[in-house]
C-alpha positions as CSV (number, residue, x, y, z in Angstrom):
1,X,-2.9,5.5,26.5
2,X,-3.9,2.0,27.7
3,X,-0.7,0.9,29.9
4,X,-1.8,-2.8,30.0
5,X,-2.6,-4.7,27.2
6,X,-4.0,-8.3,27.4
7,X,-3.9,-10.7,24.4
8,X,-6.9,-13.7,23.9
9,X,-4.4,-16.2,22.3
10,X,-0.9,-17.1,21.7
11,X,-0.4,-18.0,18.6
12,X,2.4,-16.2,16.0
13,X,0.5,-13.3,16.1
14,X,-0.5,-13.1,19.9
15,X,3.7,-13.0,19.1
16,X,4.4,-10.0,17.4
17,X,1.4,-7.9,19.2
18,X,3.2,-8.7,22.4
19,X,6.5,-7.6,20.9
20,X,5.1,-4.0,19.2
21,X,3.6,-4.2,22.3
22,X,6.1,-4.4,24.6
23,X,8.3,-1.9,22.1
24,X,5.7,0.8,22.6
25,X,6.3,0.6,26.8
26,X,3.3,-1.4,27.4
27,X,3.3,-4.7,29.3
28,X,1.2,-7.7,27.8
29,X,-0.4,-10.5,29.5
30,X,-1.8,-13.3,27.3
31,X,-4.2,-15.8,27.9
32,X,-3.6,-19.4,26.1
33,X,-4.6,-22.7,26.0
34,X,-1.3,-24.3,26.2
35,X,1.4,-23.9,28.2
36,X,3.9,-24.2,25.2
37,X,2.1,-21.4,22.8
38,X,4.5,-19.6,21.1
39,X,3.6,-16.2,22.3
40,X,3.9,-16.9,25.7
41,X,7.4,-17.0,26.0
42,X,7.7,-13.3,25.4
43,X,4.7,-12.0,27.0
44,X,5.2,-10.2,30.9
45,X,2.4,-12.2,32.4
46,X,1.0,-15.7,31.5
47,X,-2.5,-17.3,32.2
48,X,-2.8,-20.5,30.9
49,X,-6.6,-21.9,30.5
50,X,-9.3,-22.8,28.7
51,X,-10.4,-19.5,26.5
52,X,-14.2,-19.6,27.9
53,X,-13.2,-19.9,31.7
54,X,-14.5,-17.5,33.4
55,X,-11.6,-17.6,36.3
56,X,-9.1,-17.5,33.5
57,X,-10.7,-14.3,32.0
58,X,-11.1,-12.6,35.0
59,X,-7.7,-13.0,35.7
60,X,-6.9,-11.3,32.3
61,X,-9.3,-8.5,32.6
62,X,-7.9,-7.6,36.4
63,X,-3.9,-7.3,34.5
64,X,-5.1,-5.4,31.7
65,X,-6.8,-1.9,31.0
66,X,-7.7,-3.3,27.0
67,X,-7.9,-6.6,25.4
68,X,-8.0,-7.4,21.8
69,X,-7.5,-11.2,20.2
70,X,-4.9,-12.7,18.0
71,X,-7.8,-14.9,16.7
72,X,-11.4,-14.5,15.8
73,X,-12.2,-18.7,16.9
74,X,-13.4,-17.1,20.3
75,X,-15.6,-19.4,22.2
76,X,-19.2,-17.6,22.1
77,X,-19.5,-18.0,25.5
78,X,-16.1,-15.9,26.1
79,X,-17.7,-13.4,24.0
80,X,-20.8,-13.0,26.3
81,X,-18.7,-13.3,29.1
82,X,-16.7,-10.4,28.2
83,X,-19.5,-8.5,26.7
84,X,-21.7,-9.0,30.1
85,X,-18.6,-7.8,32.4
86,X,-15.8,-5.9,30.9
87,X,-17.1,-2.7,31.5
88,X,-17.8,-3.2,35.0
89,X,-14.1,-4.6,35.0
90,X,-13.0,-0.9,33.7
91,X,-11.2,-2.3,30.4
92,X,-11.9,-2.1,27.1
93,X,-12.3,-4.6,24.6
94,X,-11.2,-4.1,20.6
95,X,-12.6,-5.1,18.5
96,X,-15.9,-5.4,20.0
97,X,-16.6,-8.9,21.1
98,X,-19.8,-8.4,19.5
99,X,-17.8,-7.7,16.0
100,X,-15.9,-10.9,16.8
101,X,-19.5,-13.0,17.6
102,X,-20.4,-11.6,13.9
103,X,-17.4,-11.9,11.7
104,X,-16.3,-15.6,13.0
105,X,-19.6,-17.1,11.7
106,X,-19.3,-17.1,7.9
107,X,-23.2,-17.0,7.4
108,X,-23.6,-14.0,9.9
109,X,-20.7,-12.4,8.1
110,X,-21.8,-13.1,4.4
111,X,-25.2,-11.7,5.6
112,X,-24.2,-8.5,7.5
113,X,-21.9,-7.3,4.4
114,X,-25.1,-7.9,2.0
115,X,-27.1,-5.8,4.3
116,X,-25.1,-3.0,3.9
117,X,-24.7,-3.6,0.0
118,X,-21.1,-4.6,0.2
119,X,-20.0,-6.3,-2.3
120,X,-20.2,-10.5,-2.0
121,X,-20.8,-14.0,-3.3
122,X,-24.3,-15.1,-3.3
123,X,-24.4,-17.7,-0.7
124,X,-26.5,-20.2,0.7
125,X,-26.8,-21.7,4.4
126,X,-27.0,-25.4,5.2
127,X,-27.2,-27.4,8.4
128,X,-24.5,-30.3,6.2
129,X,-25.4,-32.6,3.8
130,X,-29.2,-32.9,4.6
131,X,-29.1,-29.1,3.2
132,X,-28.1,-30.5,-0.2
133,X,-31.1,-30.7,-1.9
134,X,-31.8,-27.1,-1.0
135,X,-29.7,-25.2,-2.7
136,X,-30.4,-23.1,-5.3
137,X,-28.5,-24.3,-8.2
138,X,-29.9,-22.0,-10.8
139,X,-28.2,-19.3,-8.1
140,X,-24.4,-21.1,-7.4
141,X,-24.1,-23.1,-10.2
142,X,-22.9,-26.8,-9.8
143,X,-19.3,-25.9,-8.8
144,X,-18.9,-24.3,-5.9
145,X,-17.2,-23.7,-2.3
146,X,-18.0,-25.1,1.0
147,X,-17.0,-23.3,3.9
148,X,-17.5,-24.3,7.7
149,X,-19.8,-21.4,9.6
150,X,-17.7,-21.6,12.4
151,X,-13.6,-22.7,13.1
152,X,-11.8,-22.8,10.3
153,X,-8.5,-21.2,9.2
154,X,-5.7,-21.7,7.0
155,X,-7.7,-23.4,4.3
156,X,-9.6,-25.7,7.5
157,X,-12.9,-26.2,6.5
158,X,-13.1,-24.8,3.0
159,X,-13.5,-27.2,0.3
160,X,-13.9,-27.1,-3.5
161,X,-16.4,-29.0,-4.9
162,X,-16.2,-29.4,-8.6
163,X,-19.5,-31.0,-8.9
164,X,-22.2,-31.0,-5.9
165,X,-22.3,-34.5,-4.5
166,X,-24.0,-35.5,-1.0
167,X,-20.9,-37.9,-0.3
168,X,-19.0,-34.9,-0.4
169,X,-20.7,-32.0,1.1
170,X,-19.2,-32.4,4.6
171,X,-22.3,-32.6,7.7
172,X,-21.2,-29.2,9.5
173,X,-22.9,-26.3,9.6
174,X,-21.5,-24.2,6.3
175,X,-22.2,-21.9,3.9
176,X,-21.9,-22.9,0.1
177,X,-20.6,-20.3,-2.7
178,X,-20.3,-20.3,-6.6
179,X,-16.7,-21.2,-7.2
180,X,-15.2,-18.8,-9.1
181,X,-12.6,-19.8,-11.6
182,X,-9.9,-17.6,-12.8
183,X,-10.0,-15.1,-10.3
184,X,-7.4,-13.3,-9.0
185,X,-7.2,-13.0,-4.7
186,X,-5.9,-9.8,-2.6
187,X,-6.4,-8.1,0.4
188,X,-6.3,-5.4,1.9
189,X,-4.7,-4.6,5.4
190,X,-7.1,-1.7,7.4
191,X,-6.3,0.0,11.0
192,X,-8.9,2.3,12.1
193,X,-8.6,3.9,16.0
194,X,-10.8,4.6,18.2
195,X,-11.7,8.4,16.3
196,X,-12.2,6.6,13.6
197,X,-9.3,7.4,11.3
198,X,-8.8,4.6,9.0
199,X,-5.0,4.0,7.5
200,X,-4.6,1.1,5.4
201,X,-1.4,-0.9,3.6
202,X,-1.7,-0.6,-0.1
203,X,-3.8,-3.8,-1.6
204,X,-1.8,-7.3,-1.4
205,X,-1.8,-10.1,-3.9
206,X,-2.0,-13.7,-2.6
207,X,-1.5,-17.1,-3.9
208,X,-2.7,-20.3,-2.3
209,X,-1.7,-23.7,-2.1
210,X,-4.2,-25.6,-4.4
211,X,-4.3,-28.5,-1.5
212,X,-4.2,-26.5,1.3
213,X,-6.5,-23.9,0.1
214,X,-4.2,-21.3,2.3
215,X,-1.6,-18.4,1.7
216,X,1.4,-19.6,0.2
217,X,2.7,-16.6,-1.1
218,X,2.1,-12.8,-1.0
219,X,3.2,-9.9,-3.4
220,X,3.1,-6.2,-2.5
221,X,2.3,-4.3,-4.2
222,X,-0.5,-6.6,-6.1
223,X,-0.7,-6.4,-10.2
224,X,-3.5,-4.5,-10.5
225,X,-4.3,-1.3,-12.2
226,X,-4.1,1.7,-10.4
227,X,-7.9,2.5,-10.8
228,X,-8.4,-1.1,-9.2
229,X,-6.0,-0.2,-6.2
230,X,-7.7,2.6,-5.6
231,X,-11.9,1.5,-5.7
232,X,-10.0,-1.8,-3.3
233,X,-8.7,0.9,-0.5
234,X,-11.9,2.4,-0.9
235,X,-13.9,-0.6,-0.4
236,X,-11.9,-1.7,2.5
237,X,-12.0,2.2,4.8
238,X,-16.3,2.1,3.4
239,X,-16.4,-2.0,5.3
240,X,-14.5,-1.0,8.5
241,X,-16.2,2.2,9.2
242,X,-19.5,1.2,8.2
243,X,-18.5,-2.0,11.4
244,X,-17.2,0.8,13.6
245,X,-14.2,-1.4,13.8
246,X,-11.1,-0.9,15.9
247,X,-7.6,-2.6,15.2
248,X,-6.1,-4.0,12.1
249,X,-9.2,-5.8,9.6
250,X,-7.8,-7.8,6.6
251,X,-10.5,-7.2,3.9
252,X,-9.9,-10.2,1.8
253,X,-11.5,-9.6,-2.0
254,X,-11.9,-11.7,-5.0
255,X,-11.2,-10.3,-8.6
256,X,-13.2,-11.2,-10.7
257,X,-11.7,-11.5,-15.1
258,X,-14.1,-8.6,-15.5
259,X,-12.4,-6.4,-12.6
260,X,-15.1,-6.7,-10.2
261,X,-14.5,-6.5,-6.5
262,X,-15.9,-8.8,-4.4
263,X,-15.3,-9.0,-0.8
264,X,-14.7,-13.0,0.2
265,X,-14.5,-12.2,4.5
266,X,-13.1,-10.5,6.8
267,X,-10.8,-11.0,9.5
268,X,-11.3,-9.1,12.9
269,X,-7.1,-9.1,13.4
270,X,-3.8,-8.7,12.2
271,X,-3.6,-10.9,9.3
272,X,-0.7,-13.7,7.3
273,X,-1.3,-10.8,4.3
274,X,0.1,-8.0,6.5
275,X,3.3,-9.8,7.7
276,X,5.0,-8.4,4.9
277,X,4.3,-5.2,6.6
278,X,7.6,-6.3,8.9
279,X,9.8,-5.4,5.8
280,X,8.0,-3.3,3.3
281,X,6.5,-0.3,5.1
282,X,8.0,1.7,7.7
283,X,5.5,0.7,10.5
284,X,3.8,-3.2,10.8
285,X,0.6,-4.3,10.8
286,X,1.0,-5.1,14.8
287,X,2.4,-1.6,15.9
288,X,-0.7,-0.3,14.1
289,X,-2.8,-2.8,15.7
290,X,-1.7,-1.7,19.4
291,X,-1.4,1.7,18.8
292,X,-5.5,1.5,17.8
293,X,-6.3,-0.8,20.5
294,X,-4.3,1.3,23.4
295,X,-5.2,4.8,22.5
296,X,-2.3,5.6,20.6
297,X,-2.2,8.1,16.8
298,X,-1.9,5.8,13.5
299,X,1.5,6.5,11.8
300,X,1.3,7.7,8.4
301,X,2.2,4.6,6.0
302,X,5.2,4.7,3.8
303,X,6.2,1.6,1.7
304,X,9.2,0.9,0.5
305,X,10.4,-1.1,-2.4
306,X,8.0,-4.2,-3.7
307,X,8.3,-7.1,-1.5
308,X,7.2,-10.3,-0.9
309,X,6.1,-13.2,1.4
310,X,6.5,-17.1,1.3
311,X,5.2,-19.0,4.4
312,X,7.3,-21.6,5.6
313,X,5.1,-24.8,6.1
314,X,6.0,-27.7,8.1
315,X,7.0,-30.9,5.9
316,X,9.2,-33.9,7.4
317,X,12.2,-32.2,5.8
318,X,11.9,-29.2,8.1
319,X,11.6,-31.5,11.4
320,X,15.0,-31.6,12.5
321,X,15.7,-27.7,11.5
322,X,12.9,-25.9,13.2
323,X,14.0,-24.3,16.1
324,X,12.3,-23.8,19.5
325,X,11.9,-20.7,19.8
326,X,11.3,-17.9,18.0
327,X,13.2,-16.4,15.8
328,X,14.0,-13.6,13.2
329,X,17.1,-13.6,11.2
330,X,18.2,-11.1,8.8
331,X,20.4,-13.4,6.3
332,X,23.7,-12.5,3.7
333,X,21.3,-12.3,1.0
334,X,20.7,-8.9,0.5
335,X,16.6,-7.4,2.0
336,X,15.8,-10.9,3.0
337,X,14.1,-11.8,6.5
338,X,13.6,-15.1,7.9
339,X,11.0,-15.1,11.0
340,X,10.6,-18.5,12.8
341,X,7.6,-18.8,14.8
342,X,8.9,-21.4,17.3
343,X,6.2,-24.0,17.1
344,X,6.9,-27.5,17.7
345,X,6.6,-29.8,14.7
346,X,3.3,-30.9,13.5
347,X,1.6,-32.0,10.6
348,X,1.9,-31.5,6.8
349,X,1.1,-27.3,6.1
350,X,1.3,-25.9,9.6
351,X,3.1,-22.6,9.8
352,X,6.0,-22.7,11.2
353,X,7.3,-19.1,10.1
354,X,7.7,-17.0,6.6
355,X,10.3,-15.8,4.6
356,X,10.1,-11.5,4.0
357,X,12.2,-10.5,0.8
358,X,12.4,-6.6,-0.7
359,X,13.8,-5.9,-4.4
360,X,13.2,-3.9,-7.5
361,X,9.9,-5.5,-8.2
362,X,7.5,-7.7,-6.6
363,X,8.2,-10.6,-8.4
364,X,12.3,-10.4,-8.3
365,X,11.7,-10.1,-4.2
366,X,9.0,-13.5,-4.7
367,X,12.0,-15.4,-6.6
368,X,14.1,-14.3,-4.2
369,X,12.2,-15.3,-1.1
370,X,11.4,-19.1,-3.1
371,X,15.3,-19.2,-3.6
372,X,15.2,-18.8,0.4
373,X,12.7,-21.8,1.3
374,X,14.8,-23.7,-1.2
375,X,17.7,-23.3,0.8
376,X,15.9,-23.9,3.4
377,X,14.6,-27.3,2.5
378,X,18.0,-28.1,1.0
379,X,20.4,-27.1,3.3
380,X,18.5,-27.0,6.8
381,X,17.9,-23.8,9.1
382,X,20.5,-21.0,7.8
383,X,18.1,-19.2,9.6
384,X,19.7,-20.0,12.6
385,X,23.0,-20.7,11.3
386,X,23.3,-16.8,9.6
């Protein structure tokens, strides 16, 4: 078992890694760009610094015996720099920065998964919006989805275009899809150690906020057919071993009306579809996570009853009610959870925390955990107050 675990990152989920961590009898030392990120003010040690410094990562590699990430927007050069010396440093790195150099570029991601015949979008690469008059309408049709290569996250730097238009096509490097309408979204939550014994969370719905393009809500178990379930677990354990992955992946998949799968990415991390995993299963996404990183056996997932997610997202009604640190409250209502992350206020749809609920069926525990934000909203944090 690795004894030392370092984290690149301190966000919410740089958070609850260092608090599985930190359960399991490890000590956890995070590197973060700010001195006020939310996961530093549980983690043992702190290094504050810019992600690609190589002082700043030395420092990390010397207090830990494995790194992972609680984000795949890695600068490259941290990648090389980790690639080039962490083995000479004696500590292991999972995933594989070279995983992490693959998966956070969408194009280099879109094109490794139709290499190995995985199921995907047809895509096509542009430089911004001198790539317009490339692409291959006959292939994407005229509506269809822009995506940054490189950066984005929670719905930053994807963009529907109902009709292709140079004045909108943004002038990044992307990748442009067909957009599919009527299609349903889930994902799937994989852990594979370092054997390569994969366990995964049965398959999640997810609902997203049509402005934001990011999770709003998510339902376990998802309303799919049983045979469905099954060929989406399947498809998940076949894309993480065939990546020799290690740690928690979040296989995101579209559905399509004719109940094809098709894999939309892949993140390299524990994932805003596995925090339901706090609640609904008897071990979460972020004890798995460590336990593959470190060295440690997978436990054997049980789920309990259907459950569900809301995010809590900042809007000037929430300002005065967020606290400052973070915080999980079990409240009166019966099975519900509310887990603040401890952020500072900030602009309209940041996450600021989520709202777990468990009942008799998925969507009695999603009314119940809207019935929560509503409170929320109305009557300020009863979060803190319960």
């Amino acid at each position: 078992m690795s004894a030392r675990l370092g984290i690149i990152g301190g966000g919410q989920l740089g958070l609850y890694l260092c608090e599985a961590a930190q359960a399991l009898g490890m000590q956890v030392c995070i590197l973060a760009e700010a001195a006020d990120a939310v996961a530093l003010q549980r983690a043992d040690r702190a290094i504050v610094g810019d992600l690609d410094s190589a002082l700043a990562l030395d420092q990390l590699l010397a207090a830990s015996d494995v790194i992972t990430f609680d984000k795949e927007a890695v600068p490259d050069a941290a990648l090389h720099y980790l690639i080039e010396v962490h083995s000479r440093a004696g500590v292991a790195i999972f995933p594989r920065a070279e995983t992490l150099l693959m998966l956070k570029d969408k194009a280099l991601q879109k094109d490794w998964l139709q290499r190995h015949a995985l199921p995907t979008l047809p895509f096509h690469t542009v430089s911004g919006k001198a790539g317009l008059g490339e692409l291959p309408v006959a292939m994407l049709g005229t509506a269809v989805v822009q995506k940054a290569r490189c950066g984005g996250y929670d719905g930053r730097g994807v963009q529907i275009l109902p009709a292709l238009a140079a004045a909108q096509l943004w002038d990044v490097p992307s990748i442009v899809e067909p957009y599919l309408p009527d299609c349903g979204e889930i994902a799937v939550i994989a852990v594979r150690d370092q054997a390569g014994a994969v366990r995964m969370y049965p398959p999640v719905a997810m609902e997203f906020d049509p402005q934001l393009n990011s999770v709003r809500t998510v339902s376990m178990p998802a309303a799919i057919s049983p045979a469905l379930g099954a060929a989406a677990l399947a498809l998940a354990e076949r894309t993480v071993t065939l990546m020799g992955g290690v740690g928690v992946f979040a296989v995101e998949m579209f559905i399509t009306p004719g109940d094809e799968l098709l894999i939309n990415e892949i993140s390299p991390r524990v994932h805003n579809s596995g925090h339901i995993t706090l609640d609904a299963c008897n071990v979460s996404q972020f004890e798995q996570h460590v336990r593959a990183v470190a060295g440690l056996p997978l436990v054997i997932i049980v789920t309990g009853p259907p459950a569900a997610m809301v995010n809590i997202l900042f809007s000037e009604g929430l300002r005065e009610n967020c606290p400052d640190k973070p915080l999980a409250v079990k409240l009166a209502d019966p099975h519900t959870s509310v887990y603040w992350y401890g952020k500072p206020p900030g602009k309209a749809g940041r996450k600021m925390g989520h709202i777990n609920a468990v009942a008799g069926s998925a969507a009695l525990a999603l009314a119940l955990a809207h019935k929560t934000m509503v409170r929320l909203s109305a009557h300020g944090n009863i979060g803190q107050a319960a």
